[in-house]
C-alpha positions in Angstrom: 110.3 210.8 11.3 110.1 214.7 12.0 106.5 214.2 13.4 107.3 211.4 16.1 110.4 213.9 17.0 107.9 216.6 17.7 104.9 214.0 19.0 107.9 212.7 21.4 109.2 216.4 22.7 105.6 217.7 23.4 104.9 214.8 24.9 108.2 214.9 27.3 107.4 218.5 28.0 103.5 217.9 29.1 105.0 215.2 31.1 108.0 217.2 33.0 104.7 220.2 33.3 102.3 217.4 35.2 105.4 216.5 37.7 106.4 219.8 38.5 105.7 221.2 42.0 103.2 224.1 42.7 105.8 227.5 43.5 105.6 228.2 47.3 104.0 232.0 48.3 106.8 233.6 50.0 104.2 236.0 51.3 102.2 233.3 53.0 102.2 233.2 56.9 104.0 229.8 58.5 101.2 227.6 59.5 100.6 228.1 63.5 98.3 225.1 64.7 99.2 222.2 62.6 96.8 220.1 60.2 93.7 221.6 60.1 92.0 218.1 61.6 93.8 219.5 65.0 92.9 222.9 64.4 89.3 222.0 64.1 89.2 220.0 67.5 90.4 223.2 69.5 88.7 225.9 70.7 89.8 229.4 68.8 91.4 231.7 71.7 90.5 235.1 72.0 92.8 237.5 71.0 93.5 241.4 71.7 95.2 243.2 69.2 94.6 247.1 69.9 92.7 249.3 72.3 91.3 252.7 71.1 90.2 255.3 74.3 89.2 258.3 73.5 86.9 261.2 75.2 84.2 260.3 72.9 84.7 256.8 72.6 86.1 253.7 73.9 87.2 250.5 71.3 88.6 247.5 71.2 90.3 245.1 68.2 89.8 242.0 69.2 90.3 238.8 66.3 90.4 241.3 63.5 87.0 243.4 64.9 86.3 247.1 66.3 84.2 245.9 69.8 82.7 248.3 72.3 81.7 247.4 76.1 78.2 245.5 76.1 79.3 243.8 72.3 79.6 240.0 71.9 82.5 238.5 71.2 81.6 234.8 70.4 79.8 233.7 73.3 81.0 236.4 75.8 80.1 240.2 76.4 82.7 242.7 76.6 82.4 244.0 79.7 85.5 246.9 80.3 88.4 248.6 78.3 91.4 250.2 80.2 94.5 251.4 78.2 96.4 248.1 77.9 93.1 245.1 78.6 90.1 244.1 78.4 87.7 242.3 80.4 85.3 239.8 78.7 82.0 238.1 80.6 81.5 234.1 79.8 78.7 233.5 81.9 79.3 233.7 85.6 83.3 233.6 84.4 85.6 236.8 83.8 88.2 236.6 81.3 91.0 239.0 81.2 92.8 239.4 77.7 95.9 241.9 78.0 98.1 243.4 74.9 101.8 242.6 75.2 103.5 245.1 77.9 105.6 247.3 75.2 102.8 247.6 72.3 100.9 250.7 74.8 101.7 253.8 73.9 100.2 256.7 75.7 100.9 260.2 74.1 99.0 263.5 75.6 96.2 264.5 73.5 96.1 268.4 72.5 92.5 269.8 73.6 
């Protein structure tokens, strides 16, 4: 009788451990785009997330990579970088990606 006790709990507790839902990462970003069926059918956009300018150099973040003027950028050539843009080359087309108004921040540089 003691063994079908125990059979019967383990079993009940593998059974309540199959049902159970996976615990949600907190950390994890909302999804932006929707199922990833959509997200497949549309183009990825271009994105600008810092500009670097400096005597000796001039840089650009764009999607997550350091990009200097004449570098590709999927199917398009960086073609400028000013303080707060850049300018991108698609072709015949110019594309003009911009970083939001308040995220520049110009400070002197000592010499």
């Amino acid at each position: 009788m003691a063994e079908r006790l125990i059979s019967f709990a383990a079993a009940s507790v593998l059974a309540a451990a199959a049902l159970a839902q996976p615990l949600a990462d907190p950390m994890r970003p909302p999804m932006q785009q929707g199922p990833a069926e959509l997200r497949q059918s549309e183009a990825p956009s271009t994105r600008l997330q810092s500009v670097l300018i400096s005597p000796g150099r001039n840089v650009a973040v764009i999607d997550g990579r350091a990009i200097r003027v004449g570098d590709r950028v999927g199917d398009a050539i960086l073609v400028s970088i000013e303080p707060s843009e850049v300018v991108l080359q698609r072709g015949a087309a110019l594309e003009r990606l911009t970083l939001l108004p308040g995220a520049v921040a110009k400070r002197p540089v000592k010499p």
